[in-house]
N, C-alpha and C positions, 0 to 999 in steps of 0.2 A: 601404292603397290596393289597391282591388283589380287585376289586372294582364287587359286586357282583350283582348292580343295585338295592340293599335294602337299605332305608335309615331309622335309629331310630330315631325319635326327638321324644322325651319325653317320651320314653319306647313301642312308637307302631314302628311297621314295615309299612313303603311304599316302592312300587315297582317306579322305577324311570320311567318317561316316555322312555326311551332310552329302559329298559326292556320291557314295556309293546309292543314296536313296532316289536320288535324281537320276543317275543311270538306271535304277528299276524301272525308274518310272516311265523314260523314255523308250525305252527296249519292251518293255510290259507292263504297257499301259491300264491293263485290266487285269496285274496282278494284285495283292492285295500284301502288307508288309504290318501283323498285330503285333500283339502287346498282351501279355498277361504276369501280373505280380500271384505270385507263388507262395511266396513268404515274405512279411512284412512286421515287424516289430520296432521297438528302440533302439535297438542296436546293428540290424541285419535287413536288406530288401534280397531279395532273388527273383529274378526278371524269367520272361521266356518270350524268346522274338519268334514268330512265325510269319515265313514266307508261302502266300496259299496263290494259286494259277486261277483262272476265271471260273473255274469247277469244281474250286475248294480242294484240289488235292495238294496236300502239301508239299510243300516244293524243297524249303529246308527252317530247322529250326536253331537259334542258337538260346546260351543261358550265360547268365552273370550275377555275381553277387558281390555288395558292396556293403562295407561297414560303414557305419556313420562316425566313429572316429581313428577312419584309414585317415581321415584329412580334412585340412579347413571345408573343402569345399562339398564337402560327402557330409559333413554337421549337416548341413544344409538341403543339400541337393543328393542323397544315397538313391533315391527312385530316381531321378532322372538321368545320373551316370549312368544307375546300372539298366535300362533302357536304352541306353545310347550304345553298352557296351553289348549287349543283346544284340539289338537289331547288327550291329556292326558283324555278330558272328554267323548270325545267318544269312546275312547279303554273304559272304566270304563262302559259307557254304552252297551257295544257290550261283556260284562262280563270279561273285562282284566284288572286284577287291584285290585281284591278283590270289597267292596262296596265303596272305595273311591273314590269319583271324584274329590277331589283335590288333585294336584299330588306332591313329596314328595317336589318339588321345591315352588307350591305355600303353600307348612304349613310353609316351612322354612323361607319363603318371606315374610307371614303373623305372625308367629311369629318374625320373626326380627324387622319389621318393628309397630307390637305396642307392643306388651309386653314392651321392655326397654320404650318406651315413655309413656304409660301409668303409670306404674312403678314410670315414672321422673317426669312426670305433677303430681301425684299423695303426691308427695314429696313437689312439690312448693306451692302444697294447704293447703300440713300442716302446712310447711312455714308461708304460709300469715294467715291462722286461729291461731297463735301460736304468731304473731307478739306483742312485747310488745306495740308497741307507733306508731303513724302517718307514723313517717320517717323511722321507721322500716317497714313496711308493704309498704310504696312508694317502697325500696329497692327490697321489695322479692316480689312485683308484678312487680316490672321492669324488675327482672331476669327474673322471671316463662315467663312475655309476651314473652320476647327473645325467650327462649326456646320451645315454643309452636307456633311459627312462622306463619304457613298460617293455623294449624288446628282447623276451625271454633270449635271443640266440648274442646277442652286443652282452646284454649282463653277462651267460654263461665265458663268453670266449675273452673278459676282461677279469671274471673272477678266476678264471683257471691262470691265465699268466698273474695274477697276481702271487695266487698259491705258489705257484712252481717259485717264482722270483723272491719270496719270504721266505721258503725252502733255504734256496741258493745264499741268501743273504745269512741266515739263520745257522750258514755251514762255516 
């Protein structure tokens, strides 16, 4: 199959950032498309992509910033996403890209990354609202905590039905 730089998630078409830099290039060809890290640390990158015309005047800039444990692949790679997801935003701004400025990599990223969890916290609330008795509801609030791990908004919205449901049990 050959790979045409379009990507579908969920019936829309994006242009992949790898496309949109090859239509710069072809369209304006003596533009120029940088790079500057802003912030960088252990835990944090923040990129700035600047699109500059043959005269240095800029043309458009975008910014992203990426955690190093948003995900396996950000341990690893947080400068390089968040460059990728940069430049993505200022092609987008500089008219390459249709109106999306997020680019086909961050929909896929952001859906990966909550849909299924929300999906699954969503399941461990029905869980614990559903709970017949004490030790039933100790069980599936011990799971759901598991599974909901450092995300402040999964803990709060599994510890609250818990609450309300030891209430209701406790009446």
């Amino acid at each position: 199959m050959k790979n045409t730089g379009i990507v579908n998630i969920k019936g829309k078409d994006y242009q992949t950032v790898a496309l949109r830099v090859q239509k710069l290039r072809e369209q304006h060809p003596n533009w120029s498309l940088t790079s500057e890290i802003l912030f960088r640390d252990a835990d944090c990158v923040v990129v700035k992509s600047i699109i500059a015309d043959e005269t240095g005047r800029i043309i458009a800039t975008g910014h992203a910033e990426e955690y190093r444990n948003a995900s396996q692949i950000n341990s690893t790679s947080a400068l390089e996403n968040a460059e990728t997801s940069a430049h993505g935003r200022s092609l987008a701004a500089a008219g390459l890209g249709g109106m999306e400025f997020a680019s086909a990599n961050e929909v896929e990223n952001a859906i990966h990354q909550q849909s299924p969890k929300k999906v699954q916290i969503n399941s461990y609330v029905k869980k614990i609202k559903e709970s017949a008795n004490v030790e039933e509801l100790k069980e599936n609030f011990k799971e759901a905590f598991g599974a909901a791990q450092s995300d402040a908004g999964a803990i709060a919205a599994i510890t609250v039905a818990k609450d309300k449901r030891k209430l209701e049990l406790a009446a």
